[in-house]
C-alpha positions in Angstrom: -26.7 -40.8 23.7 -23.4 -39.4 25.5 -21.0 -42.9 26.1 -21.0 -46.6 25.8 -23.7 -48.6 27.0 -26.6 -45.9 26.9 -29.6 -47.3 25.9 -30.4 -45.8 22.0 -33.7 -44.3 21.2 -36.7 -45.2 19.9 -35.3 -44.0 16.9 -31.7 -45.5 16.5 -32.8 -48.3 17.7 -34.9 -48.2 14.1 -32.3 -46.9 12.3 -30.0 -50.0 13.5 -32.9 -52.0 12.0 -33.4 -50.0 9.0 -29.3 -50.4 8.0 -29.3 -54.5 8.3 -32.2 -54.3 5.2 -31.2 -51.5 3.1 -28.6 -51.2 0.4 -27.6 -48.0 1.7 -27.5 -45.2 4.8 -29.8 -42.9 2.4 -32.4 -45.9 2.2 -32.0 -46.9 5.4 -32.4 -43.2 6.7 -35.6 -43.2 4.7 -37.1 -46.3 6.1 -36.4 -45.3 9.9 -37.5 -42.0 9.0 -34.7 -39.8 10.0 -32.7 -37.4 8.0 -29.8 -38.7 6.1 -27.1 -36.5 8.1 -28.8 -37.5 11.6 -27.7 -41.1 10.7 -24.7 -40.1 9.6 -23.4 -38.0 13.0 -25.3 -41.4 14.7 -22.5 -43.3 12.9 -19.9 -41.6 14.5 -21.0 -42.1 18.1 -19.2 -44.9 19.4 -22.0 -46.3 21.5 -24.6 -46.0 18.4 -21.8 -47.6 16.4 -20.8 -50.5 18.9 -24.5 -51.3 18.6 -24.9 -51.8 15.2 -21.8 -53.9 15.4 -23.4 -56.4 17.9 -26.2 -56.0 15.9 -24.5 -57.0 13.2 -22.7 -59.8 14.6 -26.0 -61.4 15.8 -27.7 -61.2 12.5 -24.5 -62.9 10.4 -24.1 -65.7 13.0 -27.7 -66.3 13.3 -27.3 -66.4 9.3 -24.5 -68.8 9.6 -26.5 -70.9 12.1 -29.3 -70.9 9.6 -27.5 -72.5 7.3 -25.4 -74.6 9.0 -28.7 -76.1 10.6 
């Protein structure tokens, strides 16, 4: 992945997942089966880390929505 708005992998894609469900990066590593430090560098990556965010956002206001329904 080299700049915003690349498609992730297979595997960050995962990894993305893996972080929403787990208390923290070392479990969430574990579960998308990747190596802690490969998660880590794919936090610093802006367009791996923009992802999460709006994969983040989506979850919490889907949440919200949830309850608000």
């Amino acid at each position: 992945m080299k700049g915003h708005g690349e498609k992730l992998s297979r595997n960050q894609e995962r990894a993305i997942a893996a972080l929403h469900v787990h208390a923290s990066m070392s479990e969430a590593a574990s579960a998308a089966d990747i190596d802690e430090v490969t998660l880590w560098r794919w936090m610093q990556l802006p367009g791996f880390k923009e992802q999460y965010r709006l994969a983040r956002r989506a979850a919490v206001s889907q949440a919200v929505g949830h309850l608000q329904g």
